[in-house]
N, C-alpha and C positions, 0 to 999 in steps of 0.2 A: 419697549426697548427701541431706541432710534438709531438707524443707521448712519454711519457716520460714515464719508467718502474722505481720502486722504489724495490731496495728489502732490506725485513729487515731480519736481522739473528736472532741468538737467541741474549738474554742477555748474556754477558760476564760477569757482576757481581754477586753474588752469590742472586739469588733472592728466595722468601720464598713464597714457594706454599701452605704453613699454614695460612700465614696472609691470603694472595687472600680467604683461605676457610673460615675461620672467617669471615671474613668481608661480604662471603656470606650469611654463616648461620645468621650473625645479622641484615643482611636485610630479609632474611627469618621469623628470628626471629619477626622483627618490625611487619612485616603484620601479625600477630596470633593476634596483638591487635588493627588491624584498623576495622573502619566500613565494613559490611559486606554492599554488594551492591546486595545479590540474592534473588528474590522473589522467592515464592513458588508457582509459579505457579495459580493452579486450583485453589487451596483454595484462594489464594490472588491476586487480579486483578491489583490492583493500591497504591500506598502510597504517601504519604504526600510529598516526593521529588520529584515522579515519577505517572507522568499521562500521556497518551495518546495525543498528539500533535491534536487541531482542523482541522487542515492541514491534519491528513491523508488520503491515500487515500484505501480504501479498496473495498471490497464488491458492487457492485451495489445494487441500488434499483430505480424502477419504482412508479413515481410520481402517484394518482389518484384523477379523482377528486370527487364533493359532493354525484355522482352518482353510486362512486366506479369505473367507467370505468377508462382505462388507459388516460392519457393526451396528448399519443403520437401521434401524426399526421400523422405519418409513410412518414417525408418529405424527407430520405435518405440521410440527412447529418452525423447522428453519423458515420454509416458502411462508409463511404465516406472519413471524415476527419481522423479514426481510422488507427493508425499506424500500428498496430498489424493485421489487418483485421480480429476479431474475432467476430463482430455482424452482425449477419446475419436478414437483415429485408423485410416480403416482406408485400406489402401494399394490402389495400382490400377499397374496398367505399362502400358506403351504399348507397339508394333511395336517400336521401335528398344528396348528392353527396359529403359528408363529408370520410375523408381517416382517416382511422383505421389500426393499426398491425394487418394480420392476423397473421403472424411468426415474433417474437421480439426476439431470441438468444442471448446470449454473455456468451462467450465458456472464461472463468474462468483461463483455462492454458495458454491460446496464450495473454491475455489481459495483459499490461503492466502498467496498471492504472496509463495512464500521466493523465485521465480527461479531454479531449479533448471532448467525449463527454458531456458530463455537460455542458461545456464552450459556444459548437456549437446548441445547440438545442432552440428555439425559443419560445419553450412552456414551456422547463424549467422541461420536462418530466422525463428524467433519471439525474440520482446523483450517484456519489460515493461515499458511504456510511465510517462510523469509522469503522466497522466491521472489527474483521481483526481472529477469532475463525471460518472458515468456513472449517473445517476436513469433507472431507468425505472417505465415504470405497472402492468405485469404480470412473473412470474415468468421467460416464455419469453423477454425480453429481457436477461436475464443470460447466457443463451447462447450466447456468440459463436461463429458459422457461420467458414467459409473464408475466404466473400465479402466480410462485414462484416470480417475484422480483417484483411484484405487492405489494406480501404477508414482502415481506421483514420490519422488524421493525424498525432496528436502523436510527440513527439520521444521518445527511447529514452533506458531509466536507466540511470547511470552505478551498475552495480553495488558495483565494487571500483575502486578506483584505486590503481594499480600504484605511482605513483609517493609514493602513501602510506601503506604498510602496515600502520602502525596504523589509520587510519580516523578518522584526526583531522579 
């Protein structure tokens, strides 16, 4: 396949760098009167065109059950199947020979929240949360503990939905 070079010169007819500005300025012009598309932020969350996708994926949070205890089994598939390698879990057993979290991590900057864990876990323990306001002031608050994503509130994303397989 040969390369073929094109070059173009100037115009040779006498062309009007006025029109080309006009024509800008009345496309500039137009948009002074279209819809504006900027929330504001803090004060405003959501609007009537514009809401948050169930699909997304943010935040963690850890499942509990009626006991309050975590749901997690500590069976090392989430750190296992995690792309990112940011959960760090180590497991503890109790007398009645049942496995528990003692250390549940997941380090916030390294996570690329595909959801894999969600997807992978048997108990149905960890979710990825719609949360997506999680500012903090230092690095070690990316690190979400047992405790904290225990405590976490918001609602759980709707990864896939069954009933529409393409993802429409």
């Amino acid at each position: 396949m040969a390369i073929t070079v094109k070059t173009l010169g100037r115009p040779q007819a006498e062309s009007s760098y006025v029109r080309a500005t006009l024509k800008g300025m009345a496309l500039t012009f137009k948009h002074l009167f279209a819809r504006k598309w900027t929330m504001q932020y803090p004060e405003q969350t959501s609007d009537a065109d514009w809401t948050l996708s169930k699909r997304w994926r943010g935040t963690h949070r850890m499942a509990v059950d009626e006991t309050g205890k975590a749901k997690c089994v500590a069976c090392g598939l989430c750190p296992q199947i995690c792309p990112a390698n940011c959960i760090k879990l180590v497991a503890g057993e109790d007398e009645k020979g049942n496995r528990y979290p003692l250390v549940y991590e997941i380090d916030e900057f390294r996570c690329v929240f595909c959801g894999y864990c969600q997807e992978v876990c048997p108990e149905e323990a960890i979710h990825v949360g719609v949360d997506y306001e999680n500012a903090e002031y230092s690095r070690d608050g990316f690190v979400y503990d047992l405790a904290r994503l225990m405590k976490q509130p918001h609602e759980v994303s709707t990864l896939w939905d069954p009933s529409d397989p393409k993802g429409e």
